[in-house]
mmCIF file as Biopython writes it, N, C-alpha, C and O atoms, coordinates in Angstrom:
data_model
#
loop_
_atom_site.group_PDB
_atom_site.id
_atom_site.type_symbol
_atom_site.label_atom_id
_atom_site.label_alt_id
_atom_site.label_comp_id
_atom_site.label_asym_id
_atom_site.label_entity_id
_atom_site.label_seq_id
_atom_site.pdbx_PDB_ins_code
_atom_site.Cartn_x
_atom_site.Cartn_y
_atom_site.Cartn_z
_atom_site.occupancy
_atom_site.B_iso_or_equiv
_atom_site.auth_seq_id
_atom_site.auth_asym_id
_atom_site.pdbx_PDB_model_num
ATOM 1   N N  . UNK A ? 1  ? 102.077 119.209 67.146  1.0 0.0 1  A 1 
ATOM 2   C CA . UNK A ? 1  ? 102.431 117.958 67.790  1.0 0.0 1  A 1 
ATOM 3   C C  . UNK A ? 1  ? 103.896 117.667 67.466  1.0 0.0 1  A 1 
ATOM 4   O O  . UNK A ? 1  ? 104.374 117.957 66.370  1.0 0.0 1  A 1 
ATOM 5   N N  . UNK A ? 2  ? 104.573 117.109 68.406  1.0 0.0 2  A 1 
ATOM 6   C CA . UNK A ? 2  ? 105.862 116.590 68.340  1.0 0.0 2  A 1 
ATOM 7   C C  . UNK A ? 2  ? 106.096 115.429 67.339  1.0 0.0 2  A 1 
ATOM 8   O O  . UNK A ? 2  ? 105.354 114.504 67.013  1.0 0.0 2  A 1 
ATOM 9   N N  . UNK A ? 3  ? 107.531 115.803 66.897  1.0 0.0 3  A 1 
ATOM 10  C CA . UNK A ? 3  ? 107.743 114.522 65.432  1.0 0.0 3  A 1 
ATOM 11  C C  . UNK A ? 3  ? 106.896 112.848 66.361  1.0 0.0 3  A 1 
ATOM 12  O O  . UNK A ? 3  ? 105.883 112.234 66.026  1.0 0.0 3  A 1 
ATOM 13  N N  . UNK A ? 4  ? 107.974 112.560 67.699  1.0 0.0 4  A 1 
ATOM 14  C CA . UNK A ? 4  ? 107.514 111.586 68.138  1.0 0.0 4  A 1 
ATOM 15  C C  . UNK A ? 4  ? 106.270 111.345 68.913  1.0 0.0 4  A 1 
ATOM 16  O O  . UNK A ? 4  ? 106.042 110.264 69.456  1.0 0.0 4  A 1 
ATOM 17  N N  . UNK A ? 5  ? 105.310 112.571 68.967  1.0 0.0 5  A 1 
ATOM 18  C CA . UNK A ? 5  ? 103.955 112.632 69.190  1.0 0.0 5  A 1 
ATOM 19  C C  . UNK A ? 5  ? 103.299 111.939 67.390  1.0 0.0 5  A 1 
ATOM 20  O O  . UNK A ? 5  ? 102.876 110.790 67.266  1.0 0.0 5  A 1 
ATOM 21  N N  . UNK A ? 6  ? 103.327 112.304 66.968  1.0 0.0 6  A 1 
ATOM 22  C CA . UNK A ? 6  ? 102.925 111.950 65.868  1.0 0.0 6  A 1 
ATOM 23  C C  . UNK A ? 6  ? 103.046 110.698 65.103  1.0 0.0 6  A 1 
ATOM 24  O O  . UNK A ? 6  ? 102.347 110.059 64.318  1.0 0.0 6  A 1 
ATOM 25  N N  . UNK A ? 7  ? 104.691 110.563 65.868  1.0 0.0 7  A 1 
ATOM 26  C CA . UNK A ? 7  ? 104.897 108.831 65.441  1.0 0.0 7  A 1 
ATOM 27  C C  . UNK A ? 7  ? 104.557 108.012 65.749  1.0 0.0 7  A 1 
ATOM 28  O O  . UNK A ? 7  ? 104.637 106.968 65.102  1.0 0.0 7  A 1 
ATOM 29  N N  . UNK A ? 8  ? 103.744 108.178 67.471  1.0 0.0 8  A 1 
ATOM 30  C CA . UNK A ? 8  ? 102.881 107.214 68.095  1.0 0.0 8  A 1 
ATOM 31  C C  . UNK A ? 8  ? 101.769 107.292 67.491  1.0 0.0 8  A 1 
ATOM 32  O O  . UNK A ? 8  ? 101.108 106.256 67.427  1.0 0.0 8  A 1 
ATOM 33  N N  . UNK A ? 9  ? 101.250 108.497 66.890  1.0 0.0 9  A 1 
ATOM 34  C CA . UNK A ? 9  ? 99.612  108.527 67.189  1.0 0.0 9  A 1 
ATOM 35  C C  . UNK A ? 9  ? 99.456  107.452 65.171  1.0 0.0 9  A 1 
ATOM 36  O O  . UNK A ? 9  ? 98.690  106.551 64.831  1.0 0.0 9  A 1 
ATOM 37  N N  . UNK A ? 10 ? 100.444 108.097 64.473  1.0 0.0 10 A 1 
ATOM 38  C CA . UNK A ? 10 ? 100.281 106.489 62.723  1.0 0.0 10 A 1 
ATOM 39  C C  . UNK A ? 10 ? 100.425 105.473 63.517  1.0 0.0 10 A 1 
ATOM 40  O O  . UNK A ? 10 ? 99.350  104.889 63.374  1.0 0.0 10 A 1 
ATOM 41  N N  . UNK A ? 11 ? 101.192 104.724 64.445  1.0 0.0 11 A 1 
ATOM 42  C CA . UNK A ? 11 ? 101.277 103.437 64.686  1.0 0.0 11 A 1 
ATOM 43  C C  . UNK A ? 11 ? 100.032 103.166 65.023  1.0 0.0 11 A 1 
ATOM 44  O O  . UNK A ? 11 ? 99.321  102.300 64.513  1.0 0.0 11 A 1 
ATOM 45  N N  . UNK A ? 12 ? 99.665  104.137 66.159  1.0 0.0 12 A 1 
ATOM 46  C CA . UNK A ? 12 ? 98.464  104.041 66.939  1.0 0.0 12 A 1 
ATOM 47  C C  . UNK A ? 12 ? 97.037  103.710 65.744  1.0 0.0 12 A 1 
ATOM 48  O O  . UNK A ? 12 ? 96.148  102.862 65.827  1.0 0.0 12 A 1 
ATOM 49  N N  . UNK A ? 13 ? 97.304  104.799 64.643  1.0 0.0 13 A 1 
ATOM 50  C CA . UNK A ? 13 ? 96.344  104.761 63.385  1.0 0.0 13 A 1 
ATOM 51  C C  . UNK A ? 13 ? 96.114  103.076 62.528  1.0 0.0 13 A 1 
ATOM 52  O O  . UNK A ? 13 ? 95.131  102.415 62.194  1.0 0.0 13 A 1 
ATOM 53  N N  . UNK A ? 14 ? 97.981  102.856 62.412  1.0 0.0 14 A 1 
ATOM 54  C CA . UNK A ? 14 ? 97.824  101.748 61.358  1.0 0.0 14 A 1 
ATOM 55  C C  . UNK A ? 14 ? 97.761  100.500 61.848  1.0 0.0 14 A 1 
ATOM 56  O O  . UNK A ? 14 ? 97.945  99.481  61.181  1.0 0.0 14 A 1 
ATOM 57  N N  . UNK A ? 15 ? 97.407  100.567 63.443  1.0 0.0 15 A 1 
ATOM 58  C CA . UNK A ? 15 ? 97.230  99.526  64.135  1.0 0.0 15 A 1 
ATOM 59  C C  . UNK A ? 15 ? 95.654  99.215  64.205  1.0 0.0 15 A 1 
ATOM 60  O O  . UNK A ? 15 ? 95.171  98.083  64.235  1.0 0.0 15 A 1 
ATOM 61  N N  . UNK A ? 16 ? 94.978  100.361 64.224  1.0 0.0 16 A 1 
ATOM 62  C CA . UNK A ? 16 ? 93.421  99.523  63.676  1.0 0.0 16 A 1 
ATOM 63  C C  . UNK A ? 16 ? 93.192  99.257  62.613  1.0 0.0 16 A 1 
ATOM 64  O O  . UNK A ? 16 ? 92.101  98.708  62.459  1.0 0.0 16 A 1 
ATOM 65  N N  . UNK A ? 17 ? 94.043  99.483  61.358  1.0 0.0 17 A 1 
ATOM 66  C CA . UNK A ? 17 ? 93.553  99.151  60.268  1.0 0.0 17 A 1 
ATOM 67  C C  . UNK A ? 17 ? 95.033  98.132  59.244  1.0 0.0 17 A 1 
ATOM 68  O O  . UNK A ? 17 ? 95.144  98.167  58.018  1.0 0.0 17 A 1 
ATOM 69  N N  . UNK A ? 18 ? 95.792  97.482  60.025  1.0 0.0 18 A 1 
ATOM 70  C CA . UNK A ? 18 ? 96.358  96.760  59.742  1.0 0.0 18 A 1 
ATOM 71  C C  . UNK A ? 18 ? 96.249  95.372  60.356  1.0 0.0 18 A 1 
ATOM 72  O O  . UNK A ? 18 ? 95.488  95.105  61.286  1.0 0.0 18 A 1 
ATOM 73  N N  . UNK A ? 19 ? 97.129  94.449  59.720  1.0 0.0 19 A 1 
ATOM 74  C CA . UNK A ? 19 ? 97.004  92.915  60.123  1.0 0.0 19 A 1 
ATOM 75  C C  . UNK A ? 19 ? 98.505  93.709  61.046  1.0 0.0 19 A 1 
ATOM 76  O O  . UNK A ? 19 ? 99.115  94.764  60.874  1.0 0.0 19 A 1 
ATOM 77  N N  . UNK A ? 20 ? 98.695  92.138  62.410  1.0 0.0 20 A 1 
ATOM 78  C CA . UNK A ? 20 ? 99.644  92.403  63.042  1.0 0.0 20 A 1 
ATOM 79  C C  . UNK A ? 20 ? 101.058 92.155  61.911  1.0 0.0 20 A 1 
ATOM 80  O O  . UNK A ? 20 ? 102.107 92.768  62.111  1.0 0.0 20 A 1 
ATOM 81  N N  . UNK A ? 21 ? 100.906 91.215  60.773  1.0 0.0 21 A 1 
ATOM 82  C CA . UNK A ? 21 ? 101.748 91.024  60.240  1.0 0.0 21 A 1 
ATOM 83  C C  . UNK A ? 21 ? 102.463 92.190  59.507  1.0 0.0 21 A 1 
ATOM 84  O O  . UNK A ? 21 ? 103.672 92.420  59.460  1.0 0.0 21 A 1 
ATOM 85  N N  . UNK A ? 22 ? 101.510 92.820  58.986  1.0 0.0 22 A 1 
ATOM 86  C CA . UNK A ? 22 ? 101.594 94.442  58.054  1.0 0.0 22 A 1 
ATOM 87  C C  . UNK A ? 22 ? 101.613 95.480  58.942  1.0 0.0 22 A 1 
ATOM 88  O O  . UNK A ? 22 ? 101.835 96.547  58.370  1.0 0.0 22 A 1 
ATOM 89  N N  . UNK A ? 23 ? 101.480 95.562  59.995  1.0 0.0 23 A 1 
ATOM 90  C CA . UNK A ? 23 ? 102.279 96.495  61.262  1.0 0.0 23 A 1 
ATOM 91  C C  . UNK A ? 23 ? 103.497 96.273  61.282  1.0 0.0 23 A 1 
ATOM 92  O O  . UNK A ? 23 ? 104.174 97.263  61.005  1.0 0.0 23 A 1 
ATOM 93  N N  . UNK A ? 24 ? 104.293 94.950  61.600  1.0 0.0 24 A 1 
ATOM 94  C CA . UNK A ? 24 ? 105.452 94.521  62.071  1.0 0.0 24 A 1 
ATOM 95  C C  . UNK A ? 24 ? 106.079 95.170  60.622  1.0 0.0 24 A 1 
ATOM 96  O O  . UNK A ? 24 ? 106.756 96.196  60.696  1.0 0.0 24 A 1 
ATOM 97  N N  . UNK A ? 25 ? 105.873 94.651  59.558  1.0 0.0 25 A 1 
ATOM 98  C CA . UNK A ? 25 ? 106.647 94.750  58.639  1.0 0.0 25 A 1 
ATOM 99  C C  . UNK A ? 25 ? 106.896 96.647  58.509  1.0 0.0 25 A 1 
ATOM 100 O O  . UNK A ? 25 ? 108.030 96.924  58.118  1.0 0.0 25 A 1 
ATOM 101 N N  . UNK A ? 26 ? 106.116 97.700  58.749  1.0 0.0 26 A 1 
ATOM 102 C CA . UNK A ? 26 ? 105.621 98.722  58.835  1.0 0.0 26 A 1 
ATOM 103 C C  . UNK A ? 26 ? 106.807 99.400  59.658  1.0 0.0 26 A 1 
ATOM 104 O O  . UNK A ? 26 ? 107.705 100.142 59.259  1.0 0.0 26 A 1 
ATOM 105 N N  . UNK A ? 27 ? 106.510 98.880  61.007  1.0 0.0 27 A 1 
ATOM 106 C CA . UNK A ? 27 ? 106.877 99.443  62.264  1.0 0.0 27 A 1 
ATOM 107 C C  . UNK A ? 27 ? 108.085 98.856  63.088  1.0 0.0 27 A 1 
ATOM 108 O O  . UNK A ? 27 ? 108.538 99.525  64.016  1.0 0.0 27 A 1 
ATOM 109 N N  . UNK A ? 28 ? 108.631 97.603  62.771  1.0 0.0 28 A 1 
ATOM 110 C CA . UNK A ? 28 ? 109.284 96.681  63.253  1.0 0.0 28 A 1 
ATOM 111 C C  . UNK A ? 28 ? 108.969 95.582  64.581  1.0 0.0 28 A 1 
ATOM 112 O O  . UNK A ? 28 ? 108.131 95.795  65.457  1.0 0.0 28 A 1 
ATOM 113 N N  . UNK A ? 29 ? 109.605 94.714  64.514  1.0 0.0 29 A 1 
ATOM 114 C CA . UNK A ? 29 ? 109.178 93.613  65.977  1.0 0.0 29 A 1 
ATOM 115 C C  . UNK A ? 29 ? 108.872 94.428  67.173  1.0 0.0 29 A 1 
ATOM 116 O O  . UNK A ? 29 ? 107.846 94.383  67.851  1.0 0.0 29 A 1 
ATOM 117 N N  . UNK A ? 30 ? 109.931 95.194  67.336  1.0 0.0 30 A 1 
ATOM 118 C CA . UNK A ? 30 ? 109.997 95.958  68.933  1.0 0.0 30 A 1 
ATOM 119 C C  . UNK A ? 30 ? 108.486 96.537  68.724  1.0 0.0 30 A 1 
ATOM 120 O O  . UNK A ? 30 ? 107.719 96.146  69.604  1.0 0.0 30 A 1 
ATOM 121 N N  . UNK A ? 31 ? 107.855 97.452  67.667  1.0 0.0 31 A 1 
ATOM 122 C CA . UNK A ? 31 ? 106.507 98.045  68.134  1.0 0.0 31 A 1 
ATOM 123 C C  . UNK A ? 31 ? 105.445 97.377  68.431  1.0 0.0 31 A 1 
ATOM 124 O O  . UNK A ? 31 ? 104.707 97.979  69.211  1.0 0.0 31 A 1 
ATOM 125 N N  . UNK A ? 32 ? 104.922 95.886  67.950  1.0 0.0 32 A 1 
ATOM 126 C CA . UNK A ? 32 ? 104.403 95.224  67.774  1.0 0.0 32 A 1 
ATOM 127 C C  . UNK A ? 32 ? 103.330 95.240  69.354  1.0 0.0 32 A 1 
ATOM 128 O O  . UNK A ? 32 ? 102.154 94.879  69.385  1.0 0.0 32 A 1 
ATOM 129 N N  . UNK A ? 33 ? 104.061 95.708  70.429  1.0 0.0 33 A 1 
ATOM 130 C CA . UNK A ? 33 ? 103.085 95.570  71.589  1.0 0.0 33 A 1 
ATOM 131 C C  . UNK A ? 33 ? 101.961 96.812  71.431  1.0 0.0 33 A 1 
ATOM 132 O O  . UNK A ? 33 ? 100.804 96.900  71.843  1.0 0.0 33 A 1 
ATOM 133 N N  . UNK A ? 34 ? 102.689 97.610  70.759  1.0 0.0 34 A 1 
ATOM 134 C CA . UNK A ? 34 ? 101.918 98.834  70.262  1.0 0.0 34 A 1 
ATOM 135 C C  . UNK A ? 34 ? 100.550 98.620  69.672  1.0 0.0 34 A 1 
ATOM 136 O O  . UNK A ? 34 ? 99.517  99.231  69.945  1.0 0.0 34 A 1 
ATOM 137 N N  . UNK A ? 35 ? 100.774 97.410  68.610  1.0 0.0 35 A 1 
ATOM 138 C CA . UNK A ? 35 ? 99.335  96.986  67.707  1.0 0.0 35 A 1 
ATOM 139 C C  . UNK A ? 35 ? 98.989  96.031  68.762  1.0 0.0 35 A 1 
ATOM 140 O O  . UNK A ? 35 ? 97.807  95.803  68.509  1.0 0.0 35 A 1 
ATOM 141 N N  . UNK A ? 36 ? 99.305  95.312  69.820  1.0 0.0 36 A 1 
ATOM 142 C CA . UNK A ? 36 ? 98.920  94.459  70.577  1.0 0.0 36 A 1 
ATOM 143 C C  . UNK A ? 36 ? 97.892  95.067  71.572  1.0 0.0 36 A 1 
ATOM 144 O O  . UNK A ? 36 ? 96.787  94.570  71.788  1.0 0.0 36 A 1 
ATOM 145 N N  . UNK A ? 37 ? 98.407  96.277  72.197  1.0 0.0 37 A 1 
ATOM 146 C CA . UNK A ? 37 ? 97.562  96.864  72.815  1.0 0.0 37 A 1 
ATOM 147 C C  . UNK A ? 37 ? 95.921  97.615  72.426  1.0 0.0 37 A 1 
ATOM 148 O O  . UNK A ? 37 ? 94.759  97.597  72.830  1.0 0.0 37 A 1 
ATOM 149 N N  . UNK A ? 38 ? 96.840  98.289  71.292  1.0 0.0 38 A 1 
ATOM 150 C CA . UNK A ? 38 ? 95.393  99.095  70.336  1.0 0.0 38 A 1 
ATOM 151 C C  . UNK A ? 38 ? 94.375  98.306  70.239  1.0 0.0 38 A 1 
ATOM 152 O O  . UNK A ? 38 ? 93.243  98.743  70.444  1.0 0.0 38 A 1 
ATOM 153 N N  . UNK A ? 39 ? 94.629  96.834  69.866  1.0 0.0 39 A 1 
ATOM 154 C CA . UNK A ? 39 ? 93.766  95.598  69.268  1.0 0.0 39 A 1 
ATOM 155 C C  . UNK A ? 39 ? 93.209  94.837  70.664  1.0 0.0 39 A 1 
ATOM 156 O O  . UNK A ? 39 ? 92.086  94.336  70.596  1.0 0.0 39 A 1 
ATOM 157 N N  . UNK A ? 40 ? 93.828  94.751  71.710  1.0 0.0 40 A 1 
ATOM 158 C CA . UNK A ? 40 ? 92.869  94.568  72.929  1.0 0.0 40 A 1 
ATOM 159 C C  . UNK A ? 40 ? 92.430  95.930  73.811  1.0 0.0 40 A 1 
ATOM 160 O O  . UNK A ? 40 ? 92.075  95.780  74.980  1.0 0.0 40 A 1 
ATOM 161 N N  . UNK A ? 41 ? 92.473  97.433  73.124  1.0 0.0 41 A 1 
ATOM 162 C CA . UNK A ? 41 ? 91.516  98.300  73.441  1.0 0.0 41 A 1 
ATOM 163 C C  . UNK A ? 41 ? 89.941  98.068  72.089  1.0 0.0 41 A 1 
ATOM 164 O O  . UNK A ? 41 ? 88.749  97.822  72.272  1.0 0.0 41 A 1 
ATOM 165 N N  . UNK A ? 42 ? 90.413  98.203  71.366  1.0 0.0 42 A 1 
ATOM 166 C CA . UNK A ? 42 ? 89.476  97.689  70.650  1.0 0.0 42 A 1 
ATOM 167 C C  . UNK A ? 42 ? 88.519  96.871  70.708  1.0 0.0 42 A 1 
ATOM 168 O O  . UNK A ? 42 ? 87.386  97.088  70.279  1.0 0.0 42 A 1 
ATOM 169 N N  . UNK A ? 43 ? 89.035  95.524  71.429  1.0 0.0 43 A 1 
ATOM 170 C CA . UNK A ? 43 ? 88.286  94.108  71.548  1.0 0.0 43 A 1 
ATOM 171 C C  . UNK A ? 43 ? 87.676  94.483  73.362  1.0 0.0 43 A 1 
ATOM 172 O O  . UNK A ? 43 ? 87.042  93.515  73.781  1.0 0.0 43 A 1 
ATOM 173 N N  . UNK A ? 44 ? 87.762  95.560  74.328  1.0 0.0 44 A 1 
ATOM 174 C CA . UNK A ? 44 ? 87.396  95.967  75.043  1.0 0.0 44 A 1 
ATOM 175 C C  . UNK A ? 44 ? 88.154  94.900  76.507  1.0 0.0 44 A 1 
ATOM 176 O O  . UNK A ? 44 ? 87.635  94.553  77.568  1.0 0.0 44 A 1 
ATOM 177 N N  . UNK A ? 45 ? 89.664  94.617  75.896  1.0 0.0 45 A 1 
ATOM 178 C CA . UNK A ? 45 ? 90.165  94.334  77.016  1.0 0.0 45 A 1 
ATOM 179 C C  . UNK A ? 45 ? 91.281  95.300  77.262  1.0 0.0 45 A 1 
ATOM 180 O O  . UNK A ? 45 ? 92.298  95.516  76.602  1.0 0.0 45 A 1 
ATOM 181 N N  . UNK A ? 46 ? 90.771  95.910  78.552  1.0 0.0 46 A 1 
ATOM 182 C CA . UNK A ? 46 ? 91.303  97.165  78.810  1.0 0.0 46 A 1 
ATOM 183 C C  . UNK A ? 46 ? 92.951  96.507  79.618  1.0 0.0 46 A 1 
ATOM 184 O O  . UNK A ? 46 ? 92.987  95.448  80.244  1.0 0.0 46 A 1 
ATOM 185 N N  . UNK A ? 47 ? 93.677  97.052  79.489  1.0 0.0 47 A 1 
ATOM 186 C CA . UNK A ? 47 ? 94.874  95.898  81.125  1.0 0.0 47 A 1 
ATOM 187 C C  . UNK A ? 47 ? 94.469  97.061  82.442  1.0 0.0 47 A 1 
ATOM 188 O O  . UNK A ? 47 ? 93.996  98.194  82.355  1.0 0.0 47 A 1 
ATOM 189 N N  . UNK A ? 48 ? 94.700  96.599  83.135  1.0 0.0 48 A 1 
ATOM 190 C CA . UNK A ? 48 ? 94.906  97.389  84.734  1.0 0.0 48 A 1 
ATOM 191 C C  . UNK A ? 48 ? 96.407  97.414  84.281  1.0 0.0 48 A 1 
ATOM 192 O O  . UNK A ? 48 ? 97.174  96.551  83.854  1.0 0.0 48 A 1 
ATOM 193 N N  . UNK A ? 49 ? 96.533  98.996  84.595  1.0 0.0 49 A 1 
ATOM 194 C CA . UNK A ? 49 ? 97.998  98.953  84.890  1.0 0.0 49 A 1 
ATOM 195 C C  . UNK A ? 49 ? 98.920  98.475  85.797  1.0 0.0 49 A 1 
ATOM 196 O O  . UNK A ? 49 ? 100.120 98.328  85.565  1.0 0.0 49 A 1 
ATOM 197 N N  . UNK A ? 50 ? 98.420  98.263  86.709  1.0 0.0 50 A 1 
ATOM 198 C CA . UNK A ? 50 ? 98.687  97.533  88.199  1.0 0.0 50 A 1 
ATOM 199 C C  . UNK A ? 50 ? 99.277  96.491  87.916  1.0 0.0 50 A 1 
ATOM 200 O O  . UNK A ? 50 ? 100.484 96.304  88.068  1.0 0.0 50 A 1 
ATOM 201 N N  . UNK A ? 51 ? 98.183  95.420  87.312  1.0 0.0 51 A 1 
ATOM 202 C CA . UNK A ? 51 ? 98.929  94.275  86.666  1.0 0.0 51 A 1 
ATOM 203 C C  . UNK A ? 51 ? 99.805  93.803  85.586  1.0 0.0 51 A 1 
ATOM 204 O O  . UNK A ? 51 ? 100.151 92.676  85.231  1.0 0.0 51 A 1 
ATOM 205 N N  . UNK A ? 52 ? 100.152 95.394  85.022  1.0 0.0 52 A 1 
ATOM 206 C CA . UNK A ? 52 ? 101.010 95.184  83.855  1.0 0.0 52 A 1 
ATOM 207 C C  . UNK A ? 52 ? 102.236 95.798  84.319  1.0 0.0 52 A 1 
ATOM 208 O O  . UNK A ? 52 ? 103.306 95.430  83.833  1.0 0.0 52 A 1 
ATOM 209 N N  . UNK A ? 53 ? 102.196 96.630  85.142  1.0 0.0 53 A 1 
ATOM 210 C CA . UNK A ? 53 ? 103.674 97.090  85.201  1.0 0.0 53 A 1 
ATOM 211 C C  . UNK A ? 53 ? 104.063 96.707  86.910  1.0 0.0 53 A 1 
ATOM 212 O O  . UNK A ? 53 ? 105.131 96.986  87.454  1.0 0.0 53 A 1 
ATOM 213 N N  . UNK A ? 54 ? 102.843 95.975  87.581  1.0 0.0 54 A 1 
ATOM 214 C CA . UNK A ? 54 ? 103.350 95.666  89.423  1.0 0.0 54 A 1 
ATOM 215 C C  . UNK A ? 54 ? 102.870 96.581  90.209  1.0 0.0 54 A 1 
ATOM 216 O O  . UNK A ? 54 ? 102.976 97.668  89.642  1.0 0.0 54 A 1 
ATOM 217 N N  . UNK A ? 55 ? 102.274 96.703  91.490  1.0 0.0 55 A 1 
ATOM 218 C CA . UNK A ? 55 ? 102.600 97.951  92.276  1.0 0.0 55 A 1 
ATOM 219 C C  . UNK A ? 55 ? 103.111 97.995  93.529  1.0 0.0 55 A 1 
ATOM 220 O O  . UNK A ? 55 ? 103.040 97.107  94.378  1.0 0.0 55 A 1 
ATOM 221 N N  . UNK A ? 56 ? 103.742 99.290  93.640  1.0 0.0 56 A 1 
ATOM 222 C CA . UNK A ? 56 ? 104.809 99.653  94.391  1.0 0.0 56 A 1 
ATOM 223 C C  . UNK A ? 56 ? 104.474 100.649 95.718  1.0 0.0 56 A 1 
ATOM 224 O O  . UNK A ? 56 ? 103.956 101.766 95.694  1.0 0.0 56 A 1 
ATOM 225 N N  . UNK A ? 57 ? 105.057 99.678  97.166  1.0 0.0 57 A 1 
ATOM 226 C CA . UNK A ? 57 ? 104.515 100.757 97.960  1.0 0.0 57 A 1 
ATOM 227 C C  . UNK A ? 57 ? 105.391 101.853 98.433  1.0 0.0 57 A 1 
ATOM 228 O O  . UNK A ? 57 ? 106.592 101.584 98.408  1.0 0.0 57 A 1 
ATOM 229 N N  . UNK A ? 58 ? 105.131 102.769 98.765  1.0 0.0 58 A 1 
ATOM 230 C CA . UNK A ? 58 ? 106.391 103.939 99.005  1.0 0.0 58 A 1 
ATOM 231 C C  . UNK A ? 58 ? 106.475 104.134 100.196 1.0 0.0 58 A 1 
ATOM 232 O O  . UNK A ? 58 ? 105.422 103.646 100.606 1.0 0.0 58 A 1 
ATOM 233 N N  . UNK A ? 59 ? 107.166 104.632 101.308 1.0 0.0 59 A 1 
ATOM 234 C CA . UNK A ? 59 ? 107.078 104.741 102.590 1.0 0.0 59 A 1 
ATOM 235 C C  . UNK A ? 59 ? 107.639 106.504 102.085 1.0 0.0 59 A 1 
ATOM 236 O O  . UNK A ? 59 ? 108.416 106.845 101.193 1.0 0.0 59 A 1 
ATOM 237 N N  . UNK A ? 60 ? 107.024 107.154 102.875 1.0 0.0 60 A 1 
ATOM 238 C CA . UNK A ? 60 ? 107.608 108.389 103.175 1.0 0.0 60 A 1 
ATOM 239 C C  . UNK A ? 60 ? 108.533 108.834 104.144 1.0 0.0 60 A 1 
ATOM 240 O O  . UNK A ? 60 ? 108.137 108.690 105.301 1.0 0.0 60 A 1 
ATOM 241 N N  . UNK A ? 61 ? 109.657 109.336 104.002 1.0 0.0 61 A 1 
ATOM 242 C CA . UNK A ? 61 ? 110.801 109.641 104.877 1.0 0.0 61 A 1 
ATOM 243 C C  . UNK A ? 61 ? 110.849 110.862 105.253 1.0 0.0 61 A 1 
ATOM 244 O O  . UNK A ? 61 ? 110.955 111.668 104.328 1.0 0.0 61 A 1 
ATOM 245 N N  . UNK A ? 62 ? 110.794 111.431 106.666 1.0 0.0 62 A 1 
ATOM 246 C CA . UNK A ? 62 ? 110.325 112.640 107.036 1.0 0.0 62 A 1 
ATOM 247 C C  . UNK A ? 62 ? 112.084 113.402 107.123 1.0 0.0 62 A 1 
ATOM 248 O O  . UNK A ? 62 ? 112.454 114.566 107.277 1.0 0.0 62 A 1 
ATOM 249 N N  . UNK A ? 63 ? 112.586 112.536 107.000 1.0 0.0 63 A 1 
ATOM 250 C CA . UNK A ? 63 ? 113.761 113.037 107.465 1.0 0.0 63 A 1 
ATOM 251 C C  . UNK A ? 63 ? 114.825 113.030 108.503 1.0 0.0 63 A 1 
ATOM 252 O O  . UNK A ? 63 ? 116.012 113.345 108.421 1.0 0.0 63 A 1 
ATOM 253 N N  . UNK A ? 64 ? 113.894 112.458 109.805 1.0 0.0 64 A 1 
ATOM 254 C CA . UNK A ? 64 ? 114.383 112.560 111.090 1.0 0.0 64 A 1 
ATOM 255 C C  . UNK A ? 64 ? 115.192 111.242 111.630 1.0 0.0 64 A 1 
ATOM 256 O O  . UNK A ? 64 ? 115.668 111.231 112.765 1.0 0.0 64 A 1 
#
């Protein structure tokens, strides 16, 4: 596994078994959505990605 494969998958680790406070301090502010997420997969609120990142329609351009 890659250094930064690996660096996700401890956050990913010390996010079920940490407080959000002892993550942050861990991992810094910026990761914090990291333990945010883990902790509403956990609690079985999944997000639609749709509604988290928007969706986008594409038109295809044939060229002509």
């Amino acid at each position: 596994m890659s250094k930064t494969g690996q660096w996700v998958f401890e956050m990913q680790e010390d996010a079920q078994d940490c407080t959000r406070a002892e993550f942050v301090k861990k991992h810094g502010a910026y990761q914090a959505v990291v333990w945010d997420e883990v902790q509403d997969e956990m609690n079985g609120e999944s997000v639609d990605p749709e509604s988290y990142w928007g969706s986008f329609s594409m038109e295809m351009d044939d060229g002509a």
